[in-house]
C-alpha positions in Angstrom: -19.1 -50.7 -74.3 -20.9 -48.1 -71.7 -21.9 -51.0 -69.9 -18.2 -52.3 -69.6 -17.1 -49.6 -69.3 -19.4 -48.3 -66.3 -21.3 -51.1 -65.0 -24.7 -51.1 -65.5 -26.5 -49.0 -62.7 -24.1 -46.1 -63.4 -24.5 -46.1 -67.4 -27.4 -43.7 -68.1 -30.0 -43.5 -71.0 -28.1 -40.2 -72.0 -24.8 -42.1 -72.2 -26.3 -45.3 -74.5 -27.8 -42.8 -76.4 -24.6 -40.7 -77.1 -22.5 -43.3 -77.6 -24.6 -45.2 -79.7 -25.5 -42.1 -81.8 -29.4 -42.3 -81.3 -32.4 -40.5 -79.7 -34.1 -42.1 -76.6 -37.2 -43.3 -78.3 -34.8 -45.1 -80.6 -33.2 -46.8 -78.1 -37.2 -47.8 -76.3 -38.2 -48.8 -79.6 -35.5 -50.9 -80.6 -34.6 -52.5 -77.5 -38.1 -51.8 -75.5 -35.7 -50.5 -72.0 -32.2 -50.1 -70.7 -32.4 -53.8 -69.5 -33.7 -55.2 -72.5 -30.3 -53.8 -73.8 -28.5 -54.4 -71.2 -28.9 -58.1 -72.0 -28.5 -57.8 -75.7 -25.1 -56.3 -75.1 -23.8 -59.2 -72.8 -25.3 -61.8 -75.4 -22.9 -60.0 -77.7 -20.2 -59.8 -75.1 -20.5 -63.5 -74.9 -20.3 -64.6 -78.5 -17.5 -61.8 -79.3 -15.0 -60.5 -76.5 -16.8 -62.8 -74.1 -15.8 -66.2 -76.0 -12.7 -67.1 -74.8 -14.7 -69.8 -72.7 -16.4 -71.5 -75.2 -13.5 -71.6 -77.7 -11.1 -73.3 -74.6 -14.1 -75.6 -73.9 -12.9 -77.5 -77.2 -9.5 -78.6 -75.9 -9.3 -82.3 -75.1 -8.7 -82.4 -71.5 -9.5 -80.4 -68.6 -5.9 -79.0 -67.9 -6.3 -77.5 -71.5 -9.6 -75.9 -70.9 -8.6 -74.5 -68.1 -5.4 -73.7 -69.2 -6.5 -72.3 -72.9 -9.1 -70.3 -71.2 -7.0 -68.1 -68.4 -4.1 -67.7 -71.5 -6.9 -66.0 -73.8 -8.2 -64.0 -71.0 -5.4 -62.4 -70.0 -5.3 -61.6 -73.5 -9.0 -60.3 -74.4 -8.8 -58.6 -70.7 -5.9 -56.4 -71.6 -6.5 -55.7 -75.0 -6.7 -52.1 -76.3 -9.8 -51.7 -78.5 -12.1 -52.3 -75.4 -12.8 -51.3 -71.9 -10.3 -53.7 -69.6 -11.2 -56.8 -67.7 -14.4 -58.5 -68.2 -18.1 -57.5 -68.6 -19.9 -60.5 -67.4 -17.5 -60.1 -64.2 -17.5 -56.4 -63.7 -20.9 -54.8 -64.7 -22.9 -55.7 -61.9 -20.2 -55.1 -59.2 -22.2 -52.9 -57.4 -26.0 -52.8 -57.7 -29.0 -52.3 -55.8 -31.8 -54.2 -54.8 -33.7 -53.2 -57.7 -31.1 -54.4 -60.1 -30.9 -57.7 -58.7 -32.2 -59.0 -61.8 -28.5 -57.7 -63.7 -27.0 -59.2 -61.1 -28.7 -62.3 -61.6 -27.8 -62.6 -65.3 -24.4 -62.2 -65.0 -23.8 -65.4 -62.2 -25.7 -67.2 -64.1 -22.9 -66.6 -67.0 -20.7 -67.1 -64.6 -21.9 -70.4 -62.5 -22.7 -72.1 -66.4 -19.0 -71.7 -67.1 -18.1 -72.7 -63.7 -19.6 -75.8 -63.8 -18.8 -76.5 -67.6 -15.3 -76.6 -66.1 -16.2 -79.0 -63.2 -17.9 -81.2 -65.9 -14.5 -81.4 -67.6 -12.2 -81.6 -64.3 -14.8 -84.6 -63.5 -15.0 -86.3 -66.9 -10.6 -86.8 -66.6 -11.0 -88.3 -62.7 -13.3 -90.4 -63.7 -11.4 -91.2 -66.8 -8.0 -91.6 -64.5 -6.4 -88.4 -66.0 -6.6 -87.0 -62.4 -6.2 -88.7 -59.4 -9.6 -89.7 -57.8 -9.6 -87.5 -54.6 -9.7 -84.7 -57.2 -12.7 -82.1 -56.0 -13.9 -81.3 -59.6 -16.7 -78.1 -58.6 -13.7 -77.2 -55.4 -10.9 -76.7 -58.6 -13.7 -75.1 -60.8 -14.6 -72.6 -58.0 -10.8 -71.9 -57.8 -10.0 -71.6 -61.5 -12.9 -69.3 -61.6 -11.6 -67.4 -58.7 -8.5 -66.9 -60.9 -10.5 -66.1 -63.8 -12.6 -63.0 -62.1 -9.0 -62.1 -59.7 -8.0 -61.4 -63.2 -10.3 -59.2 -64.6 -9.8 -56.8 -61.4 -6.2 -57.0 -62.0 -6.7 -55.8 -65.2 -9.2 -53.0 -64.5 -6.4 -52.0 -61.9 -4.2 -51.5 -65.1 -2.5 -55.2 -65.0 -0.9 -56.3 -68.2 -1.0 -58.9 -70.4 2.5 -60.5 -69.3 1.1 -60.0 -65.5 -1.9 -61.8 -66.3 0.2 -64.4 -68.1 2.0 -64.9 -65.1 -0.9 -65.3 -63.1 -2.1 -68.1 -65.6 1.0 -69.5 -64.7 0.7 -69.6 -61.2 -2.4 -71.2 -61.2 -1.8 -73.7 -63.3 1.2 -74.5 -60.8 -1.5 -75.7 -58.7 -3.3 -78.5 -60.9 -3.6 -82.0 -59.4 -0.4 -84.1 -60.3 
């Protein structure tokens, strides 16, 4: 959670350690370095808090992914019994050029559920459940706009019903 919490350049050693209720040589020999955990942590982001993606990705049609998966993020990204917003969005806000590599990771999270949604957006043109001039990766990239909009907005103390309207917004804009 430190590294939701802070992002990953300003979480210290001393603060893993702390929170995690270990000694620094622990930490290096369980996890070999701060990145080396770093990463473990967002696997685990991505297959606990972080899921919401993969669990909308089972809906039937694209509207519904996309749909499904802003609904459960304004949900996980308000809850209470964790840091707000997102960590795959908001942990590498603001690195330097030697964390690039953080930075990396996370956009590649990112881009792979960005184009996941393109894939779906595409797969209904092409099966006439949009209309053809439909830009699949152009509504992706917005969706996903929406998505990380929404993770600042509730870092910046947003609500759940505030996201929920937000959700709704957005999904005022889907190709008829």
């Amino acid at each position: 959670m430190e590294f939701w919490r802070h992002g990953y350049e300003a979480t210290s050693i001393s603060t893993l350690t702390k929170a995690m209720g270990i000694n620094p040589p622990s930490l290096y020999a369980a996890f070999g370095d701060k990145r080396k955990l770093f990463s473990a942590a967002v696997q685990r982001y991505a297959e606990t808090h972080g899921d919401y993606g993969t669990r909308a990705m089972g809906q039937p049609t694209a509207r519904g992914v996309v749909e499904t998966m802003l609904r459960l993020a304004a949900t996980e990204y308000t809850a209470t019994d964790h840091p707000p917003g997102c960590l795959v969005i908001d942990a590498a806000t603001n690195t330097s050029d030697a964390s690039q590599d953080v930075a990396e990771e996370l956009r590649g999270y990112r881009e792979d559920t960005k184009q996941a949604i393109a894939e779906r957006i595409a797969a209904d043109v092409q099966a006439g459940a949009l209309p053809p001039t439909t830009d699949a990766p152009a509504l992706a990239t917005f969706y996903a706009a929406v998505i990380q909009g929404m993770s600042t907005q509730a870092r910046d103390g947003a609500s759940e019903a505030d996201l929920q309207r937000v959700a709704d917004v957005a999904l005022a804009a889907w190709p008829a």
